[in-house]
N, CA, C, O and CB atoms as a CASP TS submission, in Angstrom:
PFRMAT TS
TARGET T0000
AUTHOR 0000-0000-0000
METHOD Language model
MODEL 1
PARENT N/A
ATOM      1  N   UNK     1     -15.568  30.616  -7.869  1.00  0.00           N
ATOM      2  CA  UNK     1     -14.125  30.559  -8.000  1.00  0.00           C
ATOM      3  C   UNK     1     -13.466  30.140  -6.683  1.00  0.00           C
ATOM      4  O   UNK     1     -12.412  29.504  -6.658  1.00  0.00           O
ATOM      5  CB  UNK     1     -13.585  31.911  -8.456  1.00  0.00           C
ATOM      6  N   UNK     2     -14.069  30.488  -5.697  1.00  0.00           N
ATOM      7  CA  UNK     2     -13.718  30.353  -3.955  1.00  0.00           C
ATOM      8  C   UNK     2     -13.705  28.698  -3.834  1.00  0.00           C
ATOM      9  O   UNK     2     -13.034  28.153  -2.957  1.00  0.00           O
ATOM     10  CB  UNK     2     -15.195  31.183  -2.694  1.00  0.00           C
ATOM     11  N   UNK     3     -14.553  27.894  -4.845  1.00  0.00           N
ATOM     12  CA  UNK     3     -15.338  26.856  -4.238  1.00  0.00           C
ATOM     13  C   UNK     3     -13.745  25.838  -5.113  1.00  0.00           C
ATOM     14  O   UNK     3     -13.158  24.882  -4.607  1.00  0.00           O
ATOM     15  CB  UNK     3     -17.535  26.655  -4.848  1.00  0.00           C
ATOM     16  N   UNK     4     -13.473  26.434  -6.360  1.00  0.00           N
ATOM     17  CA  UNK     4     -12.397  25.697  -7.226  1.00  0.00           C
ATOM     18  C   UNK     4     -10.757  25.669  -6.201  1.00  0.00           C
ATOM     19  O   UNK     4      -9.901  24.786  -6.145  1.00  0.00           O
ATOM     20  CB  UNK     4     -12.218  26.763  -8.959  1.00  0.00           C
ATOM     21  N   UNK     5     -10.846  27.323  -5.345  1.00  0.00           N
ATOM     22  CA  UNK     5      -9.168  27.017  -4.325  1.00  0.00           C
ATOM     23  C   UNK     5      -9.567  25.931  -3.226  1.00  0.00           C
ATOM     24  O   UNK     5      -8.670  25.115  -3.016  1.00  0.00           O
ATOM     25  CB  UNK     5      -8.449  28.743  -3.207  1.00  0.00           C
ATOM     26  N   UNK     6     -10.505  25.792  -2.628  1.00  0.00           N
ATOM     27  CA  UNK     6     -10.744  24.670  -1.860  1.00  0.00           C
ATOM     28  C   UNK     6     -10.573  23.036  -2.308  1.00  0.00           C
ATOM     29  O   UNK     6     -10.094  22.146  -1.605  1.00  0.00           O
ATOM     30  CB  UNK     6     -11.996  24.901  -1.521  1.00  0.00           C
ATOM     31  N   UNK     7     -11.011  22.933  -3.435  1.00  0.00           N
ATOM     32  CA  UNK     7     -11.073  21.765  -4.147  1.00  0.00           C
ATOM     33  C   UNK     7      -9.396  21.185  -4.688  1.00  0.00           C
ATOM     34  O   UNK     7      -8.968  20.058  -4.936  1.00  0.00           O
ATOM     35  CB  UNK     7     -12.143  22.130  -5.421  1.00  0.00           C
ATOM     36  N   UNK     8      -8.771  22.529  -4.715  1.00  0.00           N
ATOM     37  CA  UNK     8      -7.164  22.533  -4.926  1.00  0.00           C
ATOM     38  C   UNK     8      -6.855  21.952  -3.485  1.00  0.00           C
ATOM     39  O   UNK     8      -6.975  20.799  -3.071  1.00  0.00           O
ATOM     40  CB  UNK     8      -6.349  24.237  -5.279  1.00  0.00           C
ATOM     41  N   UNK     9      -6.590  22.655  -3.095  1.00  0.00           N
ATOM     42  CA  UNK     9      -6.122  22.609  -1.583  1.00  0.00           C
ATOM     43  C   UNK     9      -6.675  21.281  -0.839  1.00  0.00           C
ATOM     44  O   UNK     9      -5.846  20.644  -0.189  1.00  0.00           O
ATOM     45  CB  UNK     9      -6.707  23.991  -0.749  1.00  0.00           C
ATOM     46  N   UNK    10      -7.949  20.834  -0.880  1.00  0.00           N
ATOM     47  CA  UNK    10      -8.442  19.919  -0.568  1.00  0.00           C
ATOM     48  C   UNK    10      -7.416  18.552  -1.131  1.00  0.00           C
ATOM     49  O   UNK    10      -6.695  17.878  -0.396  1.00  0.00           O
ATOM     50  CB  UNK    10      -9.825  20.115  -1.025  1.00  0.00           C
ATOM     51  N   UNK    11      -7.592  18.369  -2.680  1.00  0.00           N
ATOM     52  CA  UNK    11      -6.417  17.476  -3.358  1.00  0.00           C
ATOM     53  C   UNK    11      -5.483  17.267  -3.282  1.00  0.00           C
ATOM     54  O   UNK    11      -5.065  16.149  -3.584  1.00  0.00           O
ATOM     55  CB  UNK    11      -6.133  17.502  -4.127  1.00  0.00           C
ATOM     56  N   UNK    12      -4.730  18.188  -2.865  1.00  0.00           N
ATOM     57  CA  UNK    12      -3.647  18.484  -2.422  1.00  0.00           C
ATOM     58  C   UNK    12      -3.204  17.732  -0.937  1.00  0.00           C
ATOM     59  O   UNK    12      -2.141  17.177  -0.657  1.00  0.00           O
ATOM     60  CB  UNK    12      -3.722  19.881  -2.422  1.00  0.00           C
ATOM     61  N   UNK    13      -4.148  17.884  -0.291  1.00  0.00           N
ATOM     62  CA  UNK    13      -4.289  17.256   1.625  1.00  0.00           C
ATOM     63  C   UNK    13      -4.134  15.530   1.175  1.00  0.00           C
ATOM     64  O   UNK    13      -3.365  14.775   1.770  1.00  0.00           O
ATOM     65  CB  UNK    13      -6.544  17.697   2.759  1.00  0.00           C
ATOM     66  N   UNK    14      -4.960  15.126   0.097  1.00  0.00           N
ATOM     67  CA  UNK    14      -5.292  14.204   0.260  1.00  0.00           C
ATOM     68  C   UNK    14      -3.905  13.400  -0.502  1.00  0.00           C
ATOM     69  O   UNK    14      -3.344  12.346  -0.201  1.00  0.00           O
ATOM     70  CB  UNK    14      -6.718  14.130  -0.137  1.00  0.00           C
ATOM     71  N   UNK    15      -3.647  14.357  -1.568  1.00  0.00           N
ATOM     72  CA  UNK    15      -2.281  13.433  -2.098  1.00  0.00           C
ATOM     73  C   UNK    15      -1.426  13.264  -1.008  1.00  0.00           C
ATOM     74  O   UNK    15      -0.826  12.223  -0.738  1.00  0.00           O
ATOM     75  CB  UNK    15      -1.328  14.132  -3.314  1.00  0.00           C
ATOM     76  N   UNK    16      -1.380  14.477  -0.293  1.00  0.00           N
ATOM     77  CA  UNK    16      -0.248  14.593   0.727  1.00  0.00           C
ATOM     78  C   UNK    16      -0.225  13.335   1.516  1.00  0.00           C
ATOM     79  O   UNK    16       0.683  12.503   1.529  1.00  0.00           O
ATOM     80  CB  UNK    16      -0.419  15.845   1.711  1.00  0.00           C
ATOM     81  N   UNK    17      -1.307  13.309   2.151  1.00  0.00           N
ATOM     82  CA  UNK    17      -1.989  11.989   2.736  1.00  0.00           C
ATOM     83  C   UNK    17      -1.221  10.505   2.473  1.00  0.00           C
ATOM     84  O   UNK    17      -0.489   9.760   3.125  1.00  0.00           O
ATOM     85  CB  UNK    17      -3.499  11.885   2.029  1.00  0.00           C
ATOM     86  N   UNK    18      -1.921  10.526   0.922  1.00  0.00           N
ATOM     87  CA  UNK    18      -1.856   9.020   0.706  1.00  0.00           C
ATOM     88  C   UNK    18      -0.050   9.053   0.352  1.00  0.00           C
ATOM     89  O   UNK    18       0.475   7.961   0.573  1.00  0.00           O
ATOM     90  CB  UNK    18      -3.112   8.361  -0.812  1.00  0.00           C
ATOM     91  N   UNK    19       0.789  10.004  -0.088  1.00  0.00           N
ATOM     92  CA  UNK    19       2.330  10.001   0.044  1.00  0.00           C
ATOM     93  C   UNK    19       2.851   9.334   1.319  1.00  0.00           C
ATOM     94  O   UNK    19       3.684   8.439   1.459  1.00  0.00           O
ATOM     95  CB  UNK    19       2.874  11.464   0.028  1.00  0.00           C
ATOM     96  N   UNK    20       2.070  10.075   2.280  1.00  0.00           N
ATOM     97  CA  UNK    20       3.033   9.741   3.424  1.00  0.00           C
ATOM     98  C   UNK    20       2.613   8.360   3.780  1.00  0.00           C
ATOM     99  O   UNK    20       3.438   7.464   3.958  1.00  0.00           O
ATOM    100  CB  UNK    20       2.956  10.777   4.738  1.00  0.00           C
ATOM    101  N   UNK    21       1.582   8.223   3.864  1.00  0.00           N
ATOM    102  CA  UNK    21       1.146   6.539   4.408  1.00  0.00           C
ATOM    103  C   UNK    21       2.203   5.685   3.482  1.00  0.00           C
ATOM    104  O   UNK    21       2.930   4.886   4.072  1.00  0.00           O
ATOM    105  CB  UNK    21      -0.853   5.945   3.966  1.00  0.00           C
ATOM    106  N   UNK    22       2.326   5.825   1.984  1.00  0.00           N
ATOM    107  CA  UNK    22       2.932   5.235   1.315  1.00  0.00           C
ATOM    108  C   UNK    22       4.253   5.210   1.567  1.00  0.00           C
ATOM    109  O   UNK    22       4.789   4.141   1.276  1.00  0.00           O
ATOM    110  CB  UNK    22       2.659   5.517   0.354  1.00  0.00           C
ATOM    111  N   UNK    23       4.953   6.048   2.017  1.00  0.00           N
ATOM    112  CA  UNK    23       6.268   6.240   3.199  1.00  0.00           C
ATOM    113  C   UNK    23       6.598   5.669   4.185  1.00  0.00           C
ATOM    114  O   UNK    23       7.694   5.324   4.625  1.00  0.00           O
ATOM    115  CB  UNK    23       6.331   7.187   3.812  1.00  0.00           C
ATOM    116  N   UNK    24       5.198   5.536   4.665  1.00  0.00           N
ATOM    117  CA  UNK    24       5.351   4.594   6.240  1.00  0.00           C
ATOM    118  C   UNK    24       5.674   3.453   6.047  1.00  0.00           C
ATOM    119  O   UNK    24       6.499   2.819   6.704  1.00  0.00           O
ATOM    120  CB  UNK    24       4.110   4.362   7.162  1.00  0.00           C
ATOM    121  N   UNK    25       4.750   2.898   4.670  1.00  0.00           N
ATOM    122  CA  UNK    25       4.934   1.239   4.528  1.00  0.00           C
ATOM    123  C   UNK    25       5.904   1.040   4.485  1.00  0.00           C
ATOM    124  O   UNK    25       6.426   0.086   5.061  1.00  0.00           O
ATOM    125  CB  UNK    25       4.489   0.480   3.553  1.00  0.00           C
ATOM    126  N   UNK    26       6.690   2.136   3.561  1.00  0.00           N
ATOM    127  CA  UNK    26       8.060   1.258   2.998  1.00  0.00           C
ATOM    128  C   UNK    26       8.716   1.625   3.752  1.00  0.00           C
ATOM    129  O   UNK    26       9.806   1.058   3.675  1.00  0.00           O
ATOM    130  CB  UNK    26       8.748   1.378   1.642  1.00  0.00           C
ATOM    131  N   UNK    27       8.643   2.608   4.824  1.00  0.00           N
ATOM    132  CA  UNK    27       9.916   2.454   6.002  1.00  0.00           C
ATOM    133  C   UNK    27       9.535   1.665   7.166  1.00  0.00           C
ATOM    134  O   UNK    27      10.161   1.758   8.221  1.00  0.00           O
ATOM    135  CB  UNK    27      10.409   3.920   6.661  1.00  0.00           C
ATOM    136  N   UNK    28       8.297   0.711   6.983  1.00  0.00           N
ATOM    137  CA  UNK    28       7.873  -0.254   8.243  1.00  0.00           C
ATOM    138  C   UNK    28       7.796  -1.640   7.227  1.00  0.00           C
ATOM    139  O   UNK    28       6.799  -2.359   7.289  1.00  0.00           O
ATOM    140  CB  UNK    28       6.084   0.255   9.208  1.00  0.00           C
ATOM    141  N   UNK    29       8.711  -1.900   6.467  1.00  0.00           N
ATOM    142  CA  UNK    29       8.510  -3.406   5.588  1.00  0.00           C
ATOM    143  C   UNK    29       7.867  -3.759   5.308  1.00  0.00           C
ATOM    144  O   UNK    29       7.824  -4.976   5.490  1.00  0.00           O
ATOM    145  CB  UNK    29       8.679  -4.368   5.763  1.00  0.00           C
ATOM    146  N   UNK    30       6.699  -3.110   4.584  1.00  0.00           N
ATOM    147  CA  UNK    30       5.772  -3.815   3.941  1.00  0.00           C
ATOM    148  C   UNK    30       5.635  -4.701   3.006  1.00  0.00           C
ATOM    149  O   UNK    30       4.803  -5.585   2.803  1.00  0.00           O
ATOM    150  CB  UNK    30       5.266  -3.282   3.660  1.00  0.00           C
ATOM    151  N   UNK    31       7.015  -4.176   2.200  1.00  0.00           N
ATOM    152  CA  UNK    31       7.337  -4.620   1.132  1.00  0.00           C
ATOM    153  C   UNK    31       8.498  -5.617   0.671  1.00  0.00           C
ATOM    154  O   UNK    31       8.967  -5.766  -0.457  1.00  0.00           O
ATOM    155  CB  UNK    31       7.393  -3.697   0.662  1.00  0.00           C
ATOM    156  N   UNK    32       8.818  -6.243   1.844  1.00  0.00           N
ATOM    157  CA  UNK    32      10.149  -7.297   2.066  1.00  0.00           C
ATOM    158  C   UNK    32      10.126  -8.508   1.285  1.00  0.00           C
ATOM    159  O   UNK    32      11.023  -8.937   0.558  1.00  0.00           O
ATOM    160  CB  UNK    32      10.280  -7.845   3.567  1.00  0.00           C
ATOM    161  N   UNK    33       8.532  -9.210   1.618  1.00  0.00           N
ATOM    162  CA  UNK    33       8.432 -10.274   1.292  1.00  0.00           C
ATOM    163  C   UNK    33       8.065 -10.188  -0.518  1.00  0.00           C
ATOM    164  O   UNK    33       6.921 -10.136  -0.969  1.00  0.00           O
ATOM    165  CB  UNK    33       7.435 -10.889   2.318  1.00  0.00           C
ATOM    166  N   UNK    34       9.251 -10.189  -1.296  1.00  0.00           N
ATOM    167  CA  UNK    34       9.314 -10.345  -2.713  1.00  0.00           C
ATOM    168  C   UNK    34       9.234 -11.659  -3.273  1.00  0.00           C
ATOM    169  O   UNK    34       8.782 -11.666  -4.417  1.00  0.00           O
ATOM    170  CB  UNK    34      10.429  -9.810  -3.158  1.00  0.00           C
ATOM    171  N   UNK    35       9.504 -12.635  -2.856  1.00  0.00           N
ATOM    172  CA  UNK    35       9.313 -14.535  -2.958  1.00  0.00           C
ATOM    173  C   UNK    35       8.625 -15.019  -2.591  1.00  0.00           C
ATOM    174  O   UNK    35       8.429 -16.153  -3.026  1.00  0.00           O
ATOM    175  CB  UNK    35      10.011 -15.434  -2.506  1.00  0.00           C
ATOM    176  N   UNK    36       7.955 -14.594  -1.750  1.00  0.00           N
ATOM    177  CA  UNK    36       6.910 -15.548  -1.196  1.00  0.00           C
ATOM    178  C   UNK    36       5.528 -15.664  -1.742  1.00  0.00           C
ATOM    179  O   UNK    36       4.945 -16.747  -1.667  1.00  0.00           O
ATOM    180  CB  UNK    36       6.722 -15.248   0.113  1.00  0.00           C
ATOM    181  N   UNK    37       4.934 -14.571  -2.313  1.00  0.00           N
ATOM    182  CA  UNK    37       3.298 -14.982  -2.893  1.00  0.00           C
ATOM    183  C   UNK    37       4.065 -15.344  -4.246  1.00  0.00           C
ATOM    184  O   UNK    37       3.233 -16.084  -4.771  1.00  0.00           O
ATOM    185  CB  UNK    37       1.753 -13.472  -3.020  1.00  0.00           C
ATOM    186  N   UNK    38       5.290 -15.267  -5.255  1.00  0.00           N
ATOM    187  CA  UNK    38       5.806 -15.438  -6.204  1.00  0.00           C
ATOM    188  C   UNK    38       5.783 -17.363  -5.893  1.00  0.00           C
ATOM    189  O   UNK    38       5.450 -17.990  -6.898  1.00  0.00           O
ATOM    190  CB  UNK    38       7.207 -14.414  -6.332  1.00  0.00           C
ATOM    191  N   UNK    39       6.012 -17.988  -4.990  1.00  0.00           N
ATOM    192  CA  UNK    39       6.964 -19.646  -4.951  1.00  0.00           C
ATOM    193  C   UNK    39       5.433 -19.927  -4.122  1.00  0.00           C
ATOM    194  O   UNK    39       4.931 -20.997  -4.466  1.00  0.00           O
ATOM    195  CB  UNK    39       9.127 -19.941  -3.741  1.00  0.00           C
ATOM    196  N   UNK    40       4.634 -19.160  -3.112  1.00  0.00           N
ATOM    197  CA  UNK    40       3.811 -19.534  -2.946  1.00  0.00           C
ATOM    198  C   UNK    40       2.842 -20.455  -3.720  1.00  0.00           C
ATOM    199  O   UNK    40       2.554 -21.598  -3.364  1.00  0.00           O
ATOM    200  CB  UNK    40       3.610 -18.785  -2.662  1.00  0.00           C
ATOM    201  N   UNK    41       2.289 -19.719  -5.009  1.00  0.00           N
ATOM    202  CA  UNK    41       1.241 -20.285  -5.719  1.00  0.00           C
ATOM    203  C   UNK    41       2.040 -22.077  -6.688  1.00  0.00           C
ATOM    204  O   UNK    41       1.460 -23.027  -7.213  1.00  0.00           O
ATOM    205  CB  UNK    41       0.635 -18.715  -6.958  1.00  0.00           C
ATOM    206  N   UNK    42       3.150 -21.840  -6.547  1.00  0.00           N
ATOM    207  CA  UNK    42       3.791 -23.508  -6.608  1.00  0.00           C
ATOM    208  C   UNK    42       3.623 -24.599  -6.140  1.00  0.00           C
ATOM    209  O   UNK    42       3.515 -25.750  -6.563  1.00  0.00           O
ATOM    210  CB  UNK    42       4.741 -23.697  -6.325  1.00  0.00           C
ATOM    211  N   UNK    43       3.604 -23.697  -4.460  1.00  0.00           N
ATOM    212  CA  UNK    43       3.593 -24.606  -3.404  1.00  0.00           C
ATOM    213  C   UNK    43       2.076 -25.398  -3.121  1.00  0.00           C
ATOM    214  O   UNK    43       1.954 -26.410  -2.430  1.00  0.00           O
ATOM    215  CB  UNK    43       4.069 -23.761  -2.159  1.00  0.00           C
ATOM    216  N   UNK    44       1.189 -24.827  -3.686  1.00  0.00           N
ATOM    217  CA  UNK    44      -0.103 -24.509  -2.951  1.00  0.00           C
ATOM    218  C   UNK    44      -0.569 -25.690  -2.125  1.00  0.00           C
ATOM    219  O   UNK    44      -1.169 -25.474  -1.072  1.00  0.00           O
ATOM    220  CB  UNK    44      -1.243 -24.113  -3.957  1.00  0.00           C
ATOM    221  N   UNK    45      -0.257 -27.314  -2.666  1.00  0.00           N
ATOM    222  CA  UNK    45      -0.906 -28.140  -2.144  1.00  0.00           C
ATOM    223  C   UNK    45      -0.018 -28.620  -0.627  1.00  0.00           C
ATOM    224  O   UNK    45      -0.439 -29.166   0.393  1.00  0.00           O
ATOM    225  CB  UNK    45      -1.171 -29.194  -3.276  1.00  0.00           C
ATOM    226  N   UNK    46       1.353 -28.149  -1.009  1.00  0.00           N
ATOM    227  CA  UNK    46       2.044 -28.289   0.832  1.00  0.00           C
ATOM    228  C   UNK    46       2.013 -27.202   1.683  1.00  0.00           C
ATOM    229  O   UNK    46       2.906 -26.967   2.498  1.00  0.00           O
ATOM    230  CB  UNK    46       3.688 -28.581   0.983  1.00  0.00           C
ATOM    231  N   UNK    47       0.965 -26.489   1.520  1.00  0.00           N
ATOM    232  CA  UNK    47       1.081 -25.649   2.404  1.00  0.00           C
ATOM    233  C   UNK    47      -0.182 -26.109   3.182  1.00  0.00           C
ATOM    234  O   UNK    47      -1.222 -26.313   2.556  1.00  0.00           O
ATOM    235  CB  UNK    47       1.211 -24.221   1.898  1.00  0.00           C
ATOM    236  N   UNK    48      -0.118 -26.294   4.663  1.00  0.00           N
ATOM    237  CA  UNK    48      -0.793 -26.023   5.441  1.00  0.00           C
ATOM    238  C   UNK    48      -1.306 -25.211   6.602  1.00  0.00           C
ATOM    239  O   UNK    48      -1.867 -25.722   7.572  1.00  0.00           O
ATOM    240  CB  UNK    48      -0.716 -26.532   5.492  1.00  0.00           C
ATOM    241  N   UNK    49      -1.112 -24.071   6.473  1.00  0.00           N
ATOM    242  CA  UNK    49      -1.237 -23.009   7.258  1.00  0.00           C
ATOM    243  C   UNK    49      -2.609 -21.987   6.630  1.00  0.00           C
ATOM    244  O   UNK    49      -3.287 -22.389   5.684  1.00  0.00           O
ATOM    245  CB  UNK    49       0.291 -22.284   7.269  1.00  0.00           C
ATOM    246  N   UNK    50      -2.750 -21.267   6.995  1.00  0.00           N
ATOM    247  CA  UNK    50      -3.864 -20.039   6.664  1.00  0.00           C
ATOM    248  C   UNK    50      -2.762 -19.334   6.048  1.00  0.00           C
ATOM    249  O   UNK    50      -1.554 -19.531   6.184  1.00  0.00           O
ATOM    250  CB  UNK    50      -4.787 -19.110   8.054  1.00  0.00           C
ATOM    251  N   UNK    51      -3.553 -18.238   5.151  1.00  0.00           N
ATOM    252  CA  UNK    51      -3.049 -17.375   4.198  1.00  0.00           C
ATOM    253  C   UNK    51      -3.265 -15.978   4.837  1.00  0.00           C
ATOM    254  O   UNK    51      -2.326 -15.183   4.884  1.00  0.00           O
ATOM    255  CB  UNK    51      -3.744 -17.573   2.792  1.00  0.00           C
ATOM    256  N   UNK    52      -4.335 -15.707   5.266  1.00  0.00           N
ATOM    257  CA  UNK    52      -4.947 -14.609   6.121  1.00  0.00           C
ATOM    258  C   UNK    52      -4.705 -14.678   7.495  1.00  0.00           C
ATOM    259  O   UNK    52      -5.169 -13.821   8.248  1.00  0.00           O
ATOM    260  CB  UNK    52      -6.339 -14.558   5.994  1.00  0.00           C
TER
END
């Protein structure tokens, strides 16, 4: 039963976790660029730059 509050608590760390990272992005712009992979795949043959 000891081994099931750890496994809580453990899940718990980890949601906590991945919340806040998910916080960070969106208060460090991760998520700005809404047009660009959208008009990108249009563009594909004038683009000459790297993607990565």
């Amino acid at each position: 039963m000891s081994a099931l509050y750890l496994l809580i608590g453990v899940s718990i760390g980890v949601a906590g976790f991945f919340l806040a990272a998910f916080i960070w992005s969106v208060k460090n712009d991760q998520y700005e660029d809404k047009k660009g992979a959208s008009l990108r795949m249009l563009y594909d043959d004038e683009f000459k730059g790297e993607i990565f």
